[in-house]
N, C-alpha and C positions, 0 to 999 in steps of 0.2 A: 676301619673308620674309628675316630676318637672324638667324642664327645667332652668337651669342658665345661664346665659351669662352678662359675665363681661365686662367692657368697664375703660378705665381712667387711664391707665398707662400710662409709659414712663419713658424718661431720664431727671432729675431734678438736682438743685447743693443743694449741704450738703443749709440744713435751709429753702430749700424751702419749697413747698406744691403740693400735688397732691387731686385731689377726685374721689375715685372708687366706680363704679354704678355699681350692680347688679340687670340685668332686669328678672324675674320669671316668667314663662310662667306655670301658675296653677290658678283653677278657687279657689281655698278657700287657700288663699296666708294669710290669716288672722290666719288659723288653725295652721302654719309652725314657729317656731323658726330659726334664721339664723344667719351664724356666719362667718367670715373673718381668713380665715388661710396663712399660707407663708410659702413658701420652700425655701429656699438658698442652692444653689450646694453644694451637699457635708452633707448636715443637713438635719435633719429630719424636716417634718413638724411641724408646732407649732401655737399653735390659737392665733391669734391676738386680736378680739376682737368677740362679742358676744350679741343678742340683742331679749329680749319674745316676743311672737307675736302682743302684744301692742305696741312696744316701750317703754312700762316704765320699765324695767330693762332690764339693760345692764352688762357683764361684759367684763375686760380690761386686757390683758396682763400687768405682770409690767413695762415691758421694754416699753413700749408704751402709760401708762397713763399718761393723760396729753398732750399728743401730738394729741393724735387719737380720734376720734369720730366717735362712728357708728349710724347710723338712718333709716330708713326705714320708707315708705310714701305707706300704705296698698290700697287706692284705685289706686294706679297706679303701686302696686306690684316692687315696688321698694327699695335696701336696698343697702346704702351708707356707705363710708368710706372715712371719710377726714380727710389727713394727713398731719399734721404740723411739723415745725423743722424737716424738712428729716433728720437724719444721714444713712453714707454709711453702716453704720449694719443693716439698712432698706431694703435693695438690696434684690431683691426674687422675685420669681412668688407668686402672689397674687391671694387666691382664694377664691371666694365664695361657699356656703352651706348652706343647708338647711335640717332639720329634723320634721317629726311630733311631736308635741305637746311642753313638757315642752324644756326650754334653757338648754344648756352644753355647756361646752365649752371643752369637749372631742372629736376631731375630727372623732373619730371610729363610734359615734354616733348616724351620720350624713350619710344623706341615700343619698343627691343627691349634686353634685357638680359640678361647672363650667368649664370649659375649664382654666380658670388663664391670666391672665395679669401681663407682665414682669412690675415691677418698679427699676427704678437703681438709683441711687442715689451716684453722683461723690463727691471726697474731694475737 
C-alpha cells in the first residue's frame, strides 16, 4: 500500500512559479514510478509529467515542456514538481501518483493516488 500526500499549491499570477511536493509513505519507494496529473473543471484528466524510479527518465506533457520539472529525492521518498511561467490554462487540481515498476504516463496505470492540491493561476 502507497500512501501520497501532496503539498505546494495555491494562488499565483500568470508567469509566476509554484513547487509541488509529493510525500510517499511506502518502504521500497525505489521499486515505484511516479507521475503528476491535473484535472480542470469541466476536463478530463491529463498527465503532466512523469519520472522511473531512478530519476533518469522522465517524461513531459507538451503543453508543459520547458516550463515544468519533475524530480524526486528516493531517500526521503519524495517527488517534486516545479512549475515555471504559470499560464491560467495551468489552473487544476494537481495530482500525484504512483505505480509499480516500469514509467507511463497513462494515468489508468497507476494504482495509487493523492488527495490533489488546487493550483490557480490568475491573468
Amino acid at each position: 500500500q502507497v500512501q501520497l500526500v501532496e503539498s505546494g499549491g495555491g494562488l499565483v499570477q500568470a508567469g509566476g512559479s509554484l513547487r509541488l511536493s509529493c510525500a510517499a509513505s511506502v518502504r521500497t519507494f525505489n521499486n515505484y514510478a511516479l507521475g503528476w496529473f491535473r484535472q480542470a473543471p469541466g476536463k478530463e484528466r491529463e498527465v503532466v509529467a512523469a519520472i522511473n524510479w531512478s530519476g533518469g527518465s522522465t517524461y513531459y506533457a507538451d503543453s508543459v515542456k520547458g516550463r515544468f520539472t519533475i524530480s524526486r529525492d528516493n531517500p526521503k521518498n519524495m517527488v517534486y514538481l516545479q512549475m515555471n511561467s504559470l499560464k491560467p490554462d495551468d489552473t487544476a487540481v494537481y495530482y500525484c501518483a504512483a505505480k509499480y515498476g516500469v514509467m507511463r504516463y497513462d494515468g489508468s496505470q497507476y494504482n495509487y493516488w493523492g488527495q490533489g492540491t488546487q493550483v490557480t493561476v490568475s491573468s
